[in-house]
PyMOL Python script that loads the backbone (N, CA, C, O; Angstrom):
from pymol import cmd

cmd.read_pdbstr("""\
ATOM      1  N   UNK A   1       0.843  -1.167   0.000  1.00  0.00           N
ATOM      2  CA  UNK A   1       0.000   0.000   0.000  1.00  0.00           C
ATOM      3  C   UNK A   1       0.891   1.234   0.000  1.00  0.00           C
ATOM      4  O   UNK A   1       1.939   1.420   0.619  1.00  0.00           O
ATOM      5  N   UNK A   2       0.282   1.976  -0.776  1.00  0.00           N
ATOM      6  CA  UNK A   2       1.092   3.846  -0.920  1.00  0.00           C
ATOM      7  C   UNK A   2       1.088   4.221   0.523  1.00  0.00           C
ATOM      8  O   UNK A   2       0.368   3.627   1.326  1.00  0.00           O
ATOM      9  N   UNK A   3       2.199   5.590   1.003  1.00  0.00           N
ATOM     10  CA  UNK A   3       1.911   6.104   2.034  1.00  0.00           C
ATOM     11  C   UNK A   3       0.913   6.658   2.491  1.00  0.00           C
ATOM     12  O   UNK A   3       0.507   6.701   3.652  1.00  0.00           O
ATOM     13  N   UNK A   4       0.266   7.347   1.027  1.00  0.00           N
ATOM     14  CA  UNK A   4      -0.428   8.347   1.249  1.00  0.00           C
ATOM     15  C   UNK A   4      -2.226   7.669   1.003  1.00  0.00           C
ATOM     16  O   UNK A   4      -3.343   8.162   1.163  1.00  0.00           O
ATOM     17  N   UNK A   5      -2.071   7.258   0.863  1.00  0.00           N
ATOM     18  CA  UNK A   5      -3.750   6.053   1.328  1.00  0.00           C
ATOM     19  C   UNK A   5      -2.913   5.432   2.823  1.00  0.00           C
ATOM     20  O   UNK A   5      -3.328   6.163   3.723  1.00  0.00           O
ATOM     21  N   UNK A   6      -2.350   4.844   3.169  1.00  0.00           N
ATOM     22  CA  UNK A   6      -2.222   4.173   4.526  1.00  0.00           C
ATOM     23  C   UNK A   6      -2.167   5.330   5.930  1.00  0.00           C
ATOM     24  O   UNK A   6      -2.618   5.050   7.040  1.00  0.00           O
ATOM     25  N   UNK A   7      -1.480   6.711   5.549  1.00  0.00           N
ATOM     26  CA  UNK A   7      -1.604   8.308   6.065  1.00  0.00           C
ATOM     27  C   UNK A   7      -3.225   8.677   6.588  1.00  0.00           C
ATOM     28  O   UNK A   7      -3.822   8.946   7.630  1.00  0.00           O
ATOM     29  N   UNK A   8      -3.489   8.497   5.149  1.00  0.00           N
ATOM     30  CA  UNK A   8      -5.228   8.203   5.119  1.00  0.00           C
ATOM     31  C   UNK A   8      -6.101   7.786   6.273  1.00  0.00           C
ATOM     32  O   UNK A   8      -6.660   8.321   7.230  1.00  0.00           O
ATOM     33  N   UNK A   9      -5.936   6.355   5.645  1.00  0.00           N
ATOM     34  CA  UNK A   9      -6.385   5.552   6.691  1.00  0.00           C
ATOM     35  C   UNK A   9      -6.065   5.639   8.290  1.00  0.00           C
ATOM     36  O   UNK A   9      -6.823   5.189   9.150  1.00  0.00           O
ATOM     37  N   UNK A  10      -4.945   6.224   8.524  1.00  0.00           N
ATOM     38  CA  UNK A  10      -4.536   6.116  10.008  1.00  0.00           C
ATOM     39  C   UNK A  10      -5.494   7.598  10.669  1.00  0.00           C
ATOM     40  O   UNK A  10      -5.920   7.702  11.819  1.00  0.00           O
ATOM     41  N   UNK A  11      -5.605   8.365   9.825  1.00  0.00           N
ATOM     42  CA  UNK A  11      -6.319   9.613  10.252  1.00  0.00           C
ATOM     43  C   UNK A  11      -7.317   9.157  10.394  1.00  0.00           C
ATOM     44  O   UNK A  11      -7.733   9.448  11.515  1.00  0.00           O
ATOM     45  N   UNK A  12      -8.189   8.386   9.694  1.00  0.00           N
ATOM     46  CA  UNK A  12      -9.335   8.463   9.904  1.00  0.00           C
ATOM     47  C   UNK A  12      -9.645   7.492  10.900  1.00  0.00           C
ATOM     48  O   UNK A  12     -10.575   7.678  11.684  1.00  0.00           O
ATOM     49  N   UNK A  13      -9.133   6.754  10.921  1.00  0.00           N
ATOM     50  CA  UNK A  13      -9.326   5.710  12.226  1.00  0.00           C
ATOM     51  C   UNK A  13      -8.611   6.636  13.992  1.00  0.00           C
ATOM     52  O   UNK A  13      -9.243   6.837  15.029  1.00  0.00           O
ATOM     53  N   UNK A  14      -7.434   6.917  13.736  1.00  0.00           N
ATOM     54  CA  UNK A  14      -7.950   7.970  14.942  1.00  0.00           C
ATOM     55  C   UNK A  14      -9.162   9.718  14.797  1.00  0.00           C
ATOM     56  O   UNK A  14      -9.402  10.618  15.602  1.00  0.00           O
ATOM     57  N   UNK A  15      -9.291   9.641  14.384  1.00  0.00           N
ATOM     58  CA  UNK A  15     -10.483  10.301  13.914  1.00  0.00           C
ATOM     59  C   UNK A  15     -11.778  10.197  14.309  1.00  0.00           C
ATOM     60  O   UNK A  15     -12.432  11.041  14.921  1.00  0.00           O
ATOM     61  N   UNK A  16     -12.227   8.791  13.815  1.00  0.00           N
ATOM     62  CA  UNK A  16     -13.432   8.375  14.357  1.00  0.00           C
ATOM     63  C   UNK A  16     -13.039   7.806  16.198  1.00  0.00           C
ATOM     64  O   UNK A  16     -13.871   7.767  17.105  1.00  0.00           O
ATOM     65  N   UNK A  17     -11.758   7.479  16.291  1.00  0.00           N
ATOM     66  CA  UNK A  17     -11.719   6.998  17.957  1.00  0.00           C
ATOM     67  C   UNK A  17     -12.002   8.230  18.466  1.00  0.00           C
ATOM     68  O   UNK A  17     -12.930   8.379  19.261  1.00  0.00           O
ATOM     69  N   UNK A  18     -11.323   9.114  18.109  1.00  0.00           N
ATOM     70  CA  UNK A  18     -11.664  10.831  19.067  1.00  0.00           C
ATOM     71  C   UNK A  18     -13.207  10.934  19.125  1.00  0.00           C
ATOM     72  O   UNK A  18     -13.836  11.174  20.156  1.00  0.00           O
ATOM     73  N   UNK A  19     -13.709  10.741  17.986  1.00  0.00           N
ATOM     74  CA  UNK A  19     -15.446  10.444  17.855  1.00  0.00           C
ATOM     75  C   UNK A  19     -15.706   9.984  19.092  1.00  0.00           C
ATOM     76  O   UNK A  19     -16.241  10.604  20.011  1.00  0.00           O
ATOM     77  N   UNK A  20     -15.433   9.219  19.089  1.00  0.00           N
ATOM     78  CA  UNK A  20     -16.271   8.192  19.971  1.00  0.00           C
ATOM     79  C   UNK A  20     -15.951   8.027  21.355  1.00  0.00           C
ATOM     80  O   UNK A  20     -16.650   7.695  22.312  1.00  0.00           O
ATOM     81  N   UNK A  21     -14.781   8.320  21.255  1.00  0.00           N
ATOM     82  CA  UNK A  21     -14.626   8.076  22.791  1.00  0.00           C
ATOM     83  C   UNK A  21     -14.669   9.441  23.875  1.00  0.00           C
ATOM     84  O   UNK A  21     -15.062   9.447  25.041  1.00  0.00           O
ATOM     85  N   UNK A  22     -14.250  10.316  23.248  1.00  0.00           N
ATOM     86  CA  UNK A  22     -14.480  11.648  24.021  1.00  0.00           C
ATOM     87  C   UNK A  22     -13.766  11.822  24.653  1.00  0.00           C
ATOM     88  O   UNK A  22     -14.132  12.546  25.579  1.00  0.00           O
ATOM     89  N   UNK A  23     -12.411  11.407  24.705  1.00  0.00           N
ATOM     90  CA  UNK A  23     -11.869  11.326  25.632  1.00  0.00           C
ATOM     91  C   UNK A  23     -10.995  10.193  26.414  1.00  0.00           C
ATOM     92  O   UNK A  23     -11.326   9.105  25.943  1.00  0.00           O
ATOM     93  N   UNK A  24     -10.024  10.034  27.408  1.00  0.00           N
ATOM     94  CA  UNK A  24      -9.400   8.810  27.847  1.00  0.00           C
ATOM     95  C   UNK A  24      -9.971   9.079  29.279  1.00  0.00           C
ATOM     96  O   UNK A  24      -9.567  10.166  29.692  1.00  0.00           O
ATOM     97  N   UNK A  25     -11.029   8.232  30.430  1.00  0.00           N
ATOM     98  CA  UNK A  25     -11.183   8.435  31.554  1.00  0.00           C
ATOM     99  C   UNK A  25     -10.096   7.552  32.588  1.00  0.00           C
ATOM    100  O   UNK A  25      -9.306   6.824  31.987  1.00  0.00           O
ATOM    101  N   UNK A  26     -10.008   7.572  34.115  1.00  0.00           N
ATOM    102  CA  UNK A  26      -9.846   6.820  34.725  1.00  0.00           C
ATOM    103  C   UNK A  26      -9.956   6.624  36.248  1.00  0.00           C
ATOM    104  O   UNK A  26     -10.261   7.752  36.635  1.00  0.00           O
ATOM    105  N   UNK A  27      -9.896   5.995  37.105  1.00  0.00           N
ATOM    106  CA  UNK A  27     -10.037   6.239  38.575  1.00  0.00           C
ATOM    107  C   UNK A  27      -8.828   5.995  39.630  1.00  0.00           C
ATOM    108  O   UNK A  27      -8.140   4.979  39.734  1.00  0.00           O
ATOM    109  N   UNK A  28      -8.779   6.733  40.095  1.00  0.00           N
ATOM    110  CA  UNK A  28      -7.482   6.169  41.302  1.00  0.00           C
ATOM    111  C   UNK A  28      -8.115   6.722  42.593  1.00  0.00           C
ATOM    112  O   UNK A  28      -8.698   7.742  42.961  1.00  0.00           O
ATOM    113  N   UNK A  29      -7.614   5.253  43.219  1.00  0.00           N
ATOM    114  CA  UNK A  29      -8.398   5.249  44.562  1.00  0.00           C
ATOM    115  C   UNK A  29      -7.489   5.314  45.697  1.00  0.00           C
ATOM    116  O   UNK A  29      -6.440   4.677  45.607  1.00  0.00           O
ATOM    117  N   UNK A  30      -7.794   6.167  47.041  1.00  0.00           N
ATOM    118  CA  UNK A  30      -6.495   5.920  48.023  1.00  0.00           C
ATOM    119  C   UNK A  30      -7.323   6.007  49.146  1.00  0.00           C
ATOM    120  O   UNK A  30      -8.543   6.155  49.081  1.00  0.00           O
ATOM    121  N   UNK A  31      -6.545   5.898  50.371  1.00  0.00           N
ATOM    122  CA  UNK A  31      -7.314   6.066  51.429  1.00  0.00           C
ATOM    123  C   UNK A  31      -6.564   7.421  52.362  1.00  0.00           C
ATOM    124  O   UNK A  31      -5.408   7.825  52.486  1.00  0.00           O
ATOM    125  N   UNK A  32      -7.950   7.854  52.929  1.00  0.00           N
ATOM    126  CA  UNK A  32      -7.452   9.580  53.334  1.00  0.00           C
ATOM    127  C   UNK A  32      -7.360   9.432  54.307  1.00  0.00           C
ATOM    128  O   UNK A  32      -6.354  10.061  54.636  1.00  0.00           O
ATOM    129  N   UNK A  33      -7.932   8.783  55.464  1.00  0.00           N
ATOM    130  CA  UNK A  33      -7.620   8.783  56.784  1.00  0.00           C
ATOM    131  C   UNK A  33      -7.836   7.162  57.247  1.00  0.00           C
ATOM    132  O   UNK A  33      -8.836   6.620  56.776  1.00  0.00           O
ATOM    133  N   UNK A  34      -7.240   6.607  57.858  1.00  0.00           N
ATOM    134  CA  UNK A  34      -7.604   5.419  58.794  1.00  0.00           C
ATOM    135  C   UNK A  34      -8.085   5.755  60.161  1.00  0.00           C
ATOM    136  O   UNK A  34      -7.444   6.229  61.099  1.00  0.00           O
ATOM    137  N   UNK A  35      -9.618   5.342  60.079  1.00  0.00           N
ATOM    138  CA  UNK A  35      -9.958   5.429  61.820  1.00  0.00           C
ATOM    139  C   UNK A  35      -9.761   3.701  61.840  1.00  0.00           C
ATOM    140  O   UNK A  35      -9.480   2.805  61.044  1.00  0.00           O
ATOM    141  N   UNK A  36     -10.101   3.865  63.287  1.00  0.00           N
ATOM    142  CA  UNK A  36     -10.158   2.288  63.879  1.00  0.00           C
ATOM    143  C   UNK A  36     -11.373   1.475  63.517  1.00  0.00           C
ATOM    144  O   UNK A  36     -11.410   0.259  63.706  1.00  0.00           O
ATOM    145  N   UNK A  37     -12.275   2.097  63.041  1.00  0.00           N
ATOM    146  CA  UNK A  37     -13.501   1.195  62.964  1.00  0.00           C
ATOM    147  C   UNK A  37     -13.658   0.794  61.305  1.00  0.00           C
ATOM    148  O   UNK A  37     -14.064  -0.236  60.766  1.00  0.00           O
ATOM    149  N   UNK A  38     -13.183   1.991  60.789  1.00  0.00           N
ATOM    150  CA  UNK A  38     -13.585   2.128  59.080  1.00  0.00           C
ATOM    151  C   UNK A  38     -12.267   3.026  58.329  1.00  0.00           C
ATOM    152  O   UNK A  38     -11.500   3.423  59.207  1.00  0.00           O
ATOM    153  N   UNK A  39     -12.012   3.263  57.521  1.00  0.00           N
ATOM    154  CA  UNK A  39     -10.930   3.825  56.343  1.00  0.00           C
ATOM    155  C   UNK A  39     -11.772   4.399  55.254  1.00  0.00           C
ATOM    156  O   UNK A  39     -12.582   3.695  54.650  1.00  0.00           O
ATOM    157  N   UNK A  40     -11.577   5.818  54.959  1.00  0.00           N
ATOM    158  CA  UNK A  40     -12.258   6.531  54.122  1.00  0.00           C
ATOM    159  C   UNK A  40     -11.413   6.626  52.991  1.00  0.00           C
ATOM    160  O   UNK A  40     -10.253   7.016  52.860  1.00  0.00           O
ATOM    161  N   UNK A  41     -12.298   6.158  52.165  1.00  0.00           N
ATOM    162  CA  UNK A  41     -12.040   6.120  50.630  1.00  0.00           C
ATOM    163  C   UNK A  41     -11.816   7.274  49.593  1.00  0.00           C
ATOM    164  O   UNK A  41     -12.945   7.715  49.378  1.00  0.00           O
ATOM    165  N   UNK A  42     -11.065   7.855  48.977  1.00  0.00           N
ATOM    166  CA  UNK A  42     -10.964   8.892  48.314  1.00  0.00           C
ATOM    167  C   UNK A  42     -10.682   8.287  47.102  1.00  0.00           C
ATOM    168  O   UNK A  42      -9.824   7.407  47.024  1.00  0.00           O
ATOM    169  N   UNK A  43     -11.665   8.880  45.630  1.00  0.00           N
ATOM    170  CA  UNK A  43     -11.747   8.610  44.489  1.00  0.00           C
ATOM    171  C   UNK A  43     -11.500   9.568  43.846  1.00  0.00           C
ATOM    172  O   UNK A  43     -12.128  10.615  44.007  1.00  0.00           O
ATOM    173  N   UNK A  44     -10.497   9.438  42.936  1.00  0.00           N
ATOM    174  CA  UNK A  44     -10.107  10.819  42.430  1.00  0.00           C
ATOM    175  C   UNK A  44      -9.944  10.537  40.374  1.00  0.00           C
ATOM    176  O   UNK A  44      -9.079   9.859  39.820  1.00  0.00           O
ATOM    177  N   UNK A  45     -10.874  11.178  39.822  1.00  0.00           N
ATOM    178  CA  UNK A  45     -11.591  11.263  38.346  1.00  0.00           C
ATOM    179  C   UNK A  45     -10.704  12.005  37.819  1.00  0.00           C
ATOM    180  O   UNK A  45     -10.464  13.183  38.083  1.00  0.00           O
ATOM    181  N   UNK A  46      -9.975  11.014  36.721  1.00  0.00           N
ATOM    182  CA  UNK A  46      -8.839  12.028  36.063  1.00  0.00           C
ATOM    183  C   UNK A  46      -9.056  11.924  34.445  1.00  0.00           C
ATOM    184  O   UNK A  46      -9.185  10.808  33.943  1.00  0.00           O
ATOM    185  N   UNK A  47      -9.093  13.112  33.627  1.00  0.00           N
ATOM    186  CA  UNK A  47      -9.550  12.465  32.277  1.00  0.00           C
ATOM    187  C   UNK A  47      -8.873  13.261  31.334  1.00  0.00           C
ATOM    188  O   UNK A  47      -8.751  14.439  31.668  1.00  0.00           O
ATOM    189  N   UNK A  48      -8.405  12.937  30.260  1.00  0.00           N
ATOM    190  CA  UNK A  48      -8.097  13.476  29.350  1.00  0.00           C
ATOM    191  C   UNK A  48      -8.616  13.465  28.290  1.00  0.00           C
ATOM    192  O   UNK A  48      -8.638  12.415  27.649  1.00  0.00           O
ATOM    193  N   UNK A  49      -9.271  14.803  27.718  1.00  0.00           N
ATOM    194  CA  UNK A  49     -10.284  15.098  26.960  1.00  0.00           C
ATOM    195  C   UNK A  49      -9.605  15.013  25.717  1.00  0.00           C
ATOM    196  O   UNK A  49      -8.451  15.435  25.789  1.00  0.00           O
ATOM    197  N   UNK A  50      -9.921  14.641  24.706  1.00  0.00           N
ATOM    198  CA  UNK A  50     -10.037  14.787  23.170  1.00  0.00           C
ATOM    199  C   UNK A  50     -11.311  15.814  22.575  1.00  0.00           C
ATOM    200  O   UNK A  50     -12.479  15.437  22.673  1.00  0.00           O
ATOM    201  N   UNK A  51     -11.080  16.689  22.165  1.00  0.00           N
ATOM    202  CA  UNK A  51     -12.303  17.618  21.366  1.00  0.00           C
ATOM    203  C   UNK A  51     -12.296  17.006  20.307  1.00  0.00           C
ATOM    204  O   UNK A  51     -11.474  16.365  19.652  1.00  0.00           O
ATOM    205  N   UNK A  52     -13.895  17.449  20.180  1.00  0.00           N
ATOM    206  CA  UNK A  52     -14.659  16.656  18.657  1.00  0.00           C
ATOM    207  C   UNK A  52     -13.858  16.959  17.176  1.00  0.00           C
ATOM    208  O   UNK A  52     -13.648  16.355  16.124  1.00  0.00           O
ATOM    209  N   UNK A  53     -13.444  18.731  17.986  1.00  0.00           N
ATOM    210  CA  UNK A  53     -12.887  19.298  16.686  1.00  0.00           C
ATOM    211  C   UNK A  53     -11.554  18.176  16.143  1.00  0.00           C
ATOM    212  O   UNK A  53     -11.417  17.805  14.977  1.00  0.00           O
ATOM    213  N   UNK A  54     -10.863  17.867  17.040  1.00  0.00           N
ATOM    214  CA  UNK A  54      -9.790  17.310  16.244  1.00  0.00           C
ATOM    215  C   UNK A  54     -10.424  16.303  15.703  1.00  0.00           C
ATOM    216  O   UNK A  54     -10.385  16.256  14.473  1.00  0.00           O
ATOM    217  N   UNK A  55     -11.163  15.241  16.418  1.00  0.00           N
ATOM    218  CA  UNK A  55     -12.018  14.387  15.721  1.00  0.00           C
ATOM    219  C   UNK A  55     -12.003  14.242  13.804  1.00  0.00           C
ATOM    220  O   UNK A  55     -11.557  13.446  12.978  1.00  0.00           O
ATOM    221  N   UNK A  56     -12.909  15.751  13.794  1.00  0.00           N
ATOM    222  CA  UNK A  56     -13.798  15.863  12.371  1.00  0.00           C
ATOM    223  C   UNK A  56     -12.416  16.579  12.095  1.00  0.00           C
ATOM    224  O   UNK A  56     -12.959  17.397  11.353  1.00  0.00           O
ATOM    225  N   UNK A  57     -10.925  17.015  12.059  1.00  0.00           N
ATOM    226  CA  UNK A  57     -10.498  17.212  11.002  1.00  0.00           C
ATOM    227  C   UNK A  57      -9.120  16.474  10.541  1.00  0.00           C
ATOM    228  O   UNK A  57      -8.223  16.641   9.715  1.00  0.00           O
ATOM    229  N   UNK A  58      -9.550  15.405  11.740  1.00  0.00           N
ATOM    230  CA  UNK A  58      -8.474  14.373  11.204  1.00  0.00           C
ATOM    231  C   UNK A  58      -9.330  13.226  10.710  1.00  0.00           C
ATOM    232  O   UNK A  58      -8.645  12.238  10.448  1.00  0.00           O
ATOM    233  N   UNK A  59     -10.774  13.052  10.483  1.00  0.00           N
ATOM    234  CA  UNK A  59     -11.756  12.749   9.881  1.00  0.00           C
ATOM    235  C   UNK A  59     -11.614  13.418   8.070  1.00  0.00           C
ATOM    236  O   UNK A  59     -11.812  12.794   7.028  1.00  0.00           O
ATOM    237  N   UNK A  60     -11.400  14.179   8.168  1.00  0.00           N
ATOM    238  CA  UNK A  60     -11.832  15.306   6.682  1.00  0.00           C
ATOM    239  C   UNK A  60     -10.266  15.407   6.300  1.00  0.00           C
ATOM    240  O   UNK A  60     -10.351  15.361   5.072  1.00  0.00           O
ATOM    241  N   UNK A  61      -8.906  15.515   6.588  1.00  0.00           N
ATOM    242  CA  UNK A  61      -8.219  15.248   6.031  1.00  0.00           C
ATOM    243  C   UNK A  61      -7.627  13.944   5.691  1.00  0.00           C
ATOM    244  O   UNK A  61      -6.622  13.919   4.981  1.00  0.00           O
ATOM    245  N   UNK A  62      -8.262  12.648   6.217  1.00  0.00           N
ATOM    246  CA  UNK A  62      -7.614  11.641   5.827  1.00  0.00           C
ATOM    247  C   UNK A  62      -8.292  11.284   4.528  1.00  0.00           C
ATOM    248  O   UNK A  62      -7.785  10.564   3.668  1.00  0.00           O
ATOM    249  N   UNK A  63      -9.901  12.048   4.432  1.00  0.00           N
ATOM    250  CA  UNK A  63     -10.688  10.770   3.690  1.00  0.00           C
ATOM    251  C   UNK A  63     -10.468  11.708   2.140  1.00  0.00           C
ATOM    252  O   UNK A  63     -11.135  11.185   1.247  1.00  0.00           O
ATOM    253  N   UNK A  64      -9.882  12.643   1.781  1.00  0.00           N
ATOM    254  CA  UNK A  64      -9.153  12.677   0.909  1.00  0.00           C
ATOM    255  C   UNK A  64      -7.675  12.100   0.609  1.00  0.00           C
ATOM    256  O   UNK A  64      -7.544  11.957  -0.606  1.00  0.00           O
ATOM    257  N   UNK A  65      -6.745  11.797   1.188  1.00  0.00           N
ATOM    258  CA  UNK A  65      -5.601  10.829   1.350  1.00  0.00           C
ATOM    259  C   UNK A  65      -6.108   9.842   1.006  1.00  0.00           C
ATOM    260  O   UNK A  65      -5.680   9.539  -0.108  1.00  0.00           O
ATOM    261  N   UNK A  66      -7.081   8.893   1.512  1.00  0.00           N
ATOM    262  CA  UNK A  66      -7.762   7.689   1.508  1.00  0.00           C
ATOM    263  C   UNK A  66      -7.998   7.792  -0.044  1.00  0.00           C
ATOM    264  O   UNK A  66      -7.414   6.921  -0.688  1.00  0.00           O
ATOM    265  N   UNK A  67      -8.423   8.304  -0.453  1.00  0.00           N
ATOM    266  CA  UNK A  67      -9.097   8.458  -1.485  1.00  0.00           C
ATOM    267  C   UNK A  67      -8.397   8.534  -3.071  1.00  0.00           C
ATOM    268  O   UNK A  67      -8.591   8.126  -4.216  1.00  0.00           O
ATOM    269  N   UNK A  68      -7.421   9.385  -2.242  1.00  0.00           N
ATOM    270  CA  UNK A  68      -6.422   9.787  -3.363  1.00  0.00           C
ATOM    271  C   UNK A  68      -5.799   8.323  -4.272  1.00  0.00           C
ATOM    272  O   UNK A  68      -5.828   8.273  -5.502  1.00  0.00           O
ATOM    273  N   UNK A  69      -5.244   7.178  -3.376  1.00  0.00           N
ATOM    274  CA  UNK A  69      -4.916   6.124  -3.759  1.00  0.00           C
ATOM    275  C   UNK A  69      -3.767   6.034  -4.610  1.00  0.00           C
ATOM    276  O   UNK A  69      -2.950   6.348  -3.744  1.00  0.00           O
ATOM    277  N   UNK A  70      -3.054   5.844  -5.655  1.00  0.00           N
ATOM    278  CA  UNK A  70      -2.195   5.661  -6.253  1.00  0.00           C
ATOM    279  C   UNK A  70      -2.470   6.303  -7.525  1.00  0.00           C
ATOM    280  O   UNK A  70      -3.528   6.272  -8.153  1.00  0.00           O
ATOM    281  N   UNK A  71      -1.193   6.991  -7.878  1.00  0.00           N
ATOM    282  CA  UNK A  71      -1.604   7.528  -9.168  1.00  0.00           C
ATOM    283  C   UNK A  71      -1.508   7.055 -10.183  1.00  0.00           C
ATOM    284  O   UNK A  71      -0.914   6.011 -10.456  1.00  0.00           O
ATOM    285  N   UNK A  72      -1.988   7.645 -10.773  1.00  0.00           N
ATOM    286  CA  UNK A  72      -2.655   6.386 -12.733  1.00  0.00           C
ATOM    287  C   UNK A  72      -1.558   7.565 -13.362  1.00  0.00           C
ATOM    288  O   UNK A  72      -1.300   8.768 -13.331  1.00  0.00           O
ATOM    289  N   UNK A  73      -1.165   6.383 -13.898  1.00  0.00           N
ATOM    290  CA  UNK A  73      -0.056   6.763 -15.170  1.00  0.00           C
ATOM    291  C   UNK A  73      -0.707   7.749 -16.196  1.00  0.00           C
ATOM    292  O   UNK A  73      -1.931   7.855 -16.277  1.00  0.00           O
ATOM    293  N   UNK A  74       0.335   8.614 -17.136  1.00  0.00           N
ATOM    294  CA  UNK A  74      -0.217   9.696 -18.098  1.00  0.00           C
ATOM    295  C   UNK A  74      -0.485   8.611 -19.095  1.00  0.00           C
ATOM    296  O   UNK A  74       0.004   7.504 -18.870  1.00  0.00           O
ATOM    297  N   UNK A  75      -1.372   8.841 -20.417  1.00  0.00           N
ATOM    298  CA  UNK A  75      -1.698   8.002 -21.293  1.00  0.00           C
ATOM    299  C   UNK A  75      -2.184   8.742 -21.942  1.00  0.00           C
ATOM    300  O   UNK A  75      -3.260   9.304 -21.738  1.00  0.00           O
ATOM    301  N   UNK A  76      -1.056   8.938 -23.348  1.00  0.00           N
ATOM    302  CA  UNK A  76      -1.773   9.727 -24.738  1.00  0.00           C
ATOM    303  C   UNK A  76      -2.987   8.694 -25.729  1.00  0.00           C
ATOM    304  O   UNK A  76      -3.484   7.572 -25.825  1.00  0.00           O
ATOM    305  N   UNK A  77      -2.968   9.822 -26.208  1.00  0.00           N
ATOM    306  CA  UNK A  77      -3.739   9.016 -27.493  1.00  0.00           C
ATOM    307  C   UNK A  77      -3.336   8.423 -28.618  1.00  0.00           C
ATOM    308  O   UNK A  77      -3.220   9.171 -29.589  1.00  0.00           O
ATOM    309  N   UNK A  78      -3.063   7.174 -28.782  1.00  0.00           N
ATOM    310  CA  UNK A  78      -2.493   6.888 -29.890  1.00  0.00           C
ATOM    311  C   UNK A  78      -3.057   7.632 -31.334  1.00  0.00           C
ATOM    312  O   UNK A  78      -4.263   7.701 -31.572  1.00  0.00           O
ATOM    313  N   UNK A  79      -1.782   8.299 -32.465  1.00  0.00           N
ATOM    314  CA  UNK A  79      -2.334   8.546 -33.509  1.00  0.00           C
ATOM    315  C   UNK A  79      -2.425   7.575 -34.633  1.00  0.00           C
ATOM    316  O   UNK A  79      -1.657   6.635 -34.837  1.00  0.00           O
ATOM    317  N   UNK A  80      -3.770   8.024 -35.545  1.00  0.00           N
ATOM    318  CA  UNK A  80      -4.052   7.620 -36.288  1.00  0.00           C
ATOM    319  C   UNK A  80      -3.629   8.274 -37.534  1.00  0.00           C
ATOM    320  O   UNK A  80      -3.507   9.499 -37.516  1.00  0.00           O
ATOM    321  N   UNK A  81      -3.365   7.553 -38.723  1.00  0.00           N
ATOM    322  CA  UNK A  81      -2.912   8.074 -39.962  1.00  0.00           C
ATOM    323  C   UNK A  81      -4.390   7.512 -41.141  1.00  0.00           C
ATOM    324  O   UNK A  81      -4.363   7.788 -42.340  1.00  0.00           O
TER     325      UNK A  81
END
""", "prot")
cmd.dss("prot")
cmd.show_as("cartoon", "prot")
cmd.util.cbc("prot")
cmd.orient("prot")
């Protein structure tokens, strides 16, 4: 495969992941105090956002790359006499 279709393709597949996922979430959990009876739990929400925008324009520049594909040779017209 050409670079520039496989370029393509890689845009648009992270492209549509930015779509979709919105983002990378995750949780980390610790404990904040120990009493004697019980241990309080602290949950702490950490995320790293992806915007849509990059999404749709690594969406819109691949699917011309994609598209583009390999180039076709020049080809005259044979003459006739």
């Amino acid at each position: 495969m050409y670079p520039r279709p496989l370029s393509g393709l890689l845009l648009i597949t992270c492209g549509l992941a930015a779509l979709v996922y919105h983002g990378m979430r995750w949780t980390t959990t610790g404990t904040t105090k120990d009493l004697e009876l019980a241990g309080l739990n602290n949950d702490n929400h950490l995320s790293i956002p992806l915007p849509i925008l990059i999404g749709f324009i690594s969406f819109a520049t691949g699917t011309p790359l994609l598209l583009s594909g390999r180039p076709k040779p020049f080809r005259t017209r044979p003459h006739t006499k």
